[in-house]
C-alpha positions as CSV (number, residue, x, y, z in Angstrom):
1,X,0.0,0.0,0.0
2,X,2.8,2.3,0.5
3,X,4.6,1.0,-2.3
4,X,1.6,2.0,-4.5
5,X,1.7,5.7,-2.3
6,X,5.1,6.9,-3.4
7,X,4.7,5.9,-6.3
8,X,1.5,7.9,-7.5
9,X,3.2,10.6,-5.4
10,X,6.0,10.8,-7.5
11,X,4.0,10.2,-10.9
12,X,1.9,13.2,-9.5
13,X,4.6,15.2,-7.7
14,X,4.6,18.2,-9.9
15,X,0.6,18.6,-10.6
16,X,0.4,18.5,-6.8
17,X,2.9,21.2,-5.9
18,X,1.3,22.8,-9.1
19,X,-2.3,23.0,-7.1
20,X,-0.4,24.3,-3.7
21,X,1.0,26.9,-5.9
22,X,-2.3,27.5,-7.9
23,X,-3.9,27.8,-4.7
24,X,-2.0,30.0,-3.0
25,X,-1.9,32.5,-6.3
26,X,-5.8,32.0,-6.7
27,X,-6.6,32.8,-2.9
28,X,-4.4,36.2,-3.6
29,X,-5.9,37.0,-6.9
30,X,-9.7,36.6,-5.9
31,X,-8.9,38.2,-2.5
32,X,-7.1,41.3,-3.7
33,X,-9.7,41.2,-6.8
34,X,-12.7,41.5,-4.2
35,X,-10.9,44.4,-2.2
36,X,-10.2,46.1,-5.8
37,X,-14.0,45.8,-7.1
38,X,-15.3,46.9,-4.0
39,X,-12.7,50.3,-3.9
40,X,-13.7,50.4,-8.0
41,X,-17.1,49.8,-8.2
42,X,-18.3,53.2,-6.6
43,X,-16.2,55.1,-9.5
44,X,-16.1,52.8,-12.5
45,X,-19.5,51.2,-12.9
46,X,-18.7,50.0,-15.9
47,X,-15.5,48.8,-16.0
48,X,-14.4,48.0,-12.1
49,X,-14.2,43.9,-13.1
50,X,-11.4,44.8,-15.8
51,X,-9.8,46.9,-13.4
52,X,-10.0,44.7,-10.5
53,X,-8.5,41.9,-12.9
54,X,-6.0,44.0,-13.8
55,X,-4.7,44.8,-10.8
56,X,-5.0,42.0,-8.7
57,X,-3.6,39.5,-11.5
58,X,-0.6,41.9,-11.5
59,X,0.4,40.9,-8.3
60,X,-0.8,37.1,-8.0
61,X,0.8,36.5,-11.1
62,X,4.2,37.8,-9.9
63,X,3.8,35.3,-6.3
64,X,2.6,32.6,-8.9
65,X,5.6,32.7,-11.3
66,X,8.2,32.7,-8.1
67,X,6.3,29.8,-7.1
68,X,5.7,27.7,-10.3
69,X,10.0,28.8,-11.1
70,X,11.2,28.1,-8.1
71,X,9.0,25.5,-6.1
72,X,7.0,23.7,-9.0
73,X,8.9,23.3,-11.9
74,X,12.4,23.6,-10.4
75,X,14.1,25.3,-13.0
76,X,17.7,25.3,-13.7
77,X,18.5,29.2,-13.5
78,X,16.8,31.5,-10.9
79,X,13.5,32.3,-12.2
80,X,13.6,35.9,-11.9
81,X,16.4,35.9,-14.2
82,X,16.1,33.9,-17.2
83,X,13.8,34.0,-20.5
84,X,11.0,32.3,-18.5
85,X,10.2,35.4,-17.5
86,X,8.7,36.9,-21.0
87,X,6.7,33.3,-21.3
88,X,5.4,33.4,-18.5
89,X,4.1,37.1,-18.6
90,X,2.9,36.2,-22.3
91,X,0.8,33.5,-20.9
92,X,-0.3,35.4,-17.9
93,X,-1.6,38.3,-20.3
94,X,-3.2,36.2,-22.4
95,X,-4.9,34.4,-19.3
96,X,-5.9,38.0,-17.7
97,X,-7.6,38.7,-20.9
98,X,-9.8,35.5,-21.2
99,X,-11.1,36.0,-17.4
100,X,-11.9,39.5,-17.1
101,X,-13.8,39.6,-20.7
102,X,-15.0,36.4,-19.4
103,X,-16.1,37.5,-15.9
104,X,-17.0,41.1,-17.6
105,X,-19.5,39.5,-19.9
106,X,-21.3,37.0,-17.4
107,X,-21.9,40.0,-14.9
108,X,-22.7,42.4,-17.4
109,X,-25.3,39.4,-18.8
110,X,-26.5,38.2,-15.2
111,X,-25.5,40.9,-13.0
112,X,-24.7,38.3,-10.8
113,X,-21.7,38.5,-8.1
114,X,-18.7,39.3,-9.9
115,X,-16.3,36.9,-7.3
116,X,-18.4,34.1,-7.8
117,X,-18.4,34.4,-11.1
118,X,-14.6,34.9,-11.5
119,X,-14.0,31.5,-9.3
120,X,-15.6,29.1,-12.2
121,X,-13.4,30.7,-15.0
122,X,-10.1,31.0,-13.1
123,X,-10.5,27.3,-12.5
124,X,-11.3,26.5,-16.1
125,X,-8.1,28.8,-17.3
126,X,-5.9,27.2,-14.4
127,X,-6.0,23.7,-15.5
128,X,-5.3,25.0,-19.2
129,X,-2.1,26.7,-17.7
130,X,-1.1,24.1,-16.1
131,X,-0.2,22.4,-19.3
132,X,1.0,25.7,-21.2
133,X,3.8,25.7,-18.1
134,X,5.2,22.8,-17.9
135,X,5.2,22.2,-22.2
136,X,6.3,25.0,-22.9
137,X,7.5,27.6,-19.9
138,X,9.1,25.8,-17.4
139,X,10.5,22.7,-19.4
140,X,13.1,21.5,-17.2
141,X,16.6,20.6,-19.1
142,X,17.7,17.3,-18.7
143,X,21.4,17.7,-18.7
144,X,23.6,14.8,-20.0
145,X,26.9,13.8,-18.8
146,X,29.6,12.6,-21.6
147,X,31.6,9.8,-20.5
């Protein structure tokens, strides 16, 4: 039973610390995003879910790439310092984008809470990323010895 333990943790290593990281990033982003709407809403009717998104994915995104660099995916180099960098902020916009025009359009068409709403679609776009990181972000170099 143990046997069969370690080994589906170590087949699933990476998605797991992938979901701590994810988790950690998502709990920042949808708090700070609820602080921003509430702060926005008042002066922006219109537009305080893009700005909120904006804003809070600015900084979850920065926790979430020292995470996924440094924790999840191990890369070689320091994170911080390497090409990764522009990948990862590539992806990021690209996923910024698909929730806040998703998130805009559902409240504008339901008027429904705009965190609740946002919870659904960051977990849709999270699992995408997931892939998107590890294929293509944070590949991790195998590094062969000559003998």
């Amino acid at each position: 039973m143990i046997e069969i333990i370690c080994k589906n943790y170590k087949k699933y290593k990476i998605f797991i610390k992938y979901l701590f990281s994810a988790g950690i990033s998502f709990a920042i982003d949808i708090v700070l995003f609820s602080i921003f709407s509430f702060l926005l809403k008042e002066y922006f009717e219109t537009y305080f879910v893009v700005l909120a998104t904006i804003f809070a994915r600015i900084l979850s995104s920065f926790v979430n790439y020292l995470l996924n660099g440094n924790v999840v995916f191990q890369s070689n180099k320091k994170a911080i310092e390497n090409k990764n960098l522009v990948k990862y902020y590539t992806l990021a916009v690209l996923q910024m984008f698909a929730s806040l025009l998703s998130v805009q359009c559902l409240y504008l068409l339901t008027n429904f809470n705009e965190t609740l709403i946002k919870i659904p679609v960051d977990v849709i776009i999270f699992v995408i990323n997931y892939f998107v990181q590890k294929k293509f972000i944070f590949v991790k170099k195998e590094i062969y010895e000559k003998k």
